[in-house]
N, C-alpha and C positions, 0 to 999 in steps of 0.2 A: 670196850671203849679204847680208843685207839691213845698210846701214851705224846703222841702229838698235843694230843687235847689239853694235858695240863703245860704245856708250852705256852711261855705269856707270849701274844702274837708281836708287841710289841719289841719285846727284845732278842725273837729270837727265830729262823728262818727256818723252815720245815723241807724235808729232803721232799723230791718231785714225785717221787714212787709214794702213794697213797698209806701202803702195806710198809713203809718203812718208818719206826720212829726216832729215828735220827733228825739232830736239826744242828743248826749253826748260828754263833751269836750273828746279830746283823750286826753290830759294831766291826767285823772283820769285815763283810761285804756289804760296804755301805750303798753302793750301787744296784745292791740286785735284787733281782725280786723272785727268785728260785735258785736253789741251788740242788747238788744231787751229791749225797754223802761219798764217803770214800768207798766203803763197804759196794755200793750199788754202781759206782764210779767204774769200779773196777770188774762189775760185769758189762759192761762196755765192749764193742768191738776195739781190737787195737787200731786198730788202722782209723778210723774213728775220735779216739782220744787221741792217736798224731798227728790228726788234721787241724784237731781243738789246740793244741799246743804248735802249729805250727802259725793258725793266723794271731794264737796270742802275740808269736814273736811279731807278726808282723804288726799290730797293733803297738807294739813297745816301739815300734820303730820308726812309726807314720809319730809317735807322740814325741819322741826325739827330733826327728826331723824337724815336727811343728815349732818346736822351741828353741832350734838353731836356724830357724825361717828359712833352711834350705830350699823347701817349695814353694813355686809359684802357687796364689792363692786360689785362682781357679784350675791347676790339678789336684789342688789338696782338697778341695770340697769331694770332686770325684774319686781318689783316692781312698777318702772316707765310707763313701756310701757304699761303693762297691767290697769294701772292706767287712762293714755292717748288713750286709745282705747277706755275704759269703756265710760269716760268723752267724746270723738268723736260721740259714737252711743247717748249718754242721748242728747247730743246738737240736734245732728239732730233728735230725735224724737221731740225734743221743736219744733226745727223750723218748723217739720210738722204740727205739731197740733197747734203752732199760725199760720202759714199761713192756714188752714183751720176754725180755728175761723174767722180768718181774714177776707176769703171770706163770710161765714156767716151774715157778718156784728157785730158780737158780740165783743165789747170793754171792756177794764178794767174788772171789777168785772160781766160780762153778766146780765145786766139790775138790777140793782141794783141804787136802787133813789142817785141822785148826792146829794150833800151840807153835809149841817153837819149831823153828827149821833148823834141818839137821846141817 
């Protein structure tokens, strides 16, 4: 039995890899409805996770704008969408390539010695 199971569903957000029992309070990510732990985060392509950190900025930045009403209001609808498409496809390439890390067996950093660095 998967240690997922005794996570009250309620308060508490299960990593997207099936085989991993990592979760996350939902009270940090009140918005989301999957998330992917650090461990599994971090078998990620890089280029991958710069792309996820690159439309975040630009999300920080469309929400900025919105609230300095810098934009006209019909480019900011389009601005948005294509923003949230972009952000839709980078998710699910993650979630491909961690669930096929996944199956590999490869965790965290892909064999890389545990404890402290030297």
């Amino acid at each position: 039995m998967s240690l997922t199971a005794f996570h009250d569903r309620s308060t508490r957000i299960s990593c997207i890899i099936p085989q991993c029992p990592r979760s996350a309070l939902r009270s940090l990510f009140p918005n989301a409805d999957e998330i992917i732990c650090g461990r599994c985060w971090r078998t990620v392509d890089l280029s991958l996770r710069e792309r996820y950190a690159q439309l975040k900025k630009r999300e920080k930045r469309l929400e900025r704008l919105e609230q300095l009403k810098a934009l006209q209001h019909r480019h900011f609808g389009v601005s948005w969408s294509l923003l949230r498409e972009q952000q839709r496809k980078n998710w699910a390439t993650i979630e491909a390539d961690a669930y096929a890390k996944a199956a590999l067996g490869l965790e965290g950093t892909a064999g890389a010695p545990r404890g402290k660095r030297t």
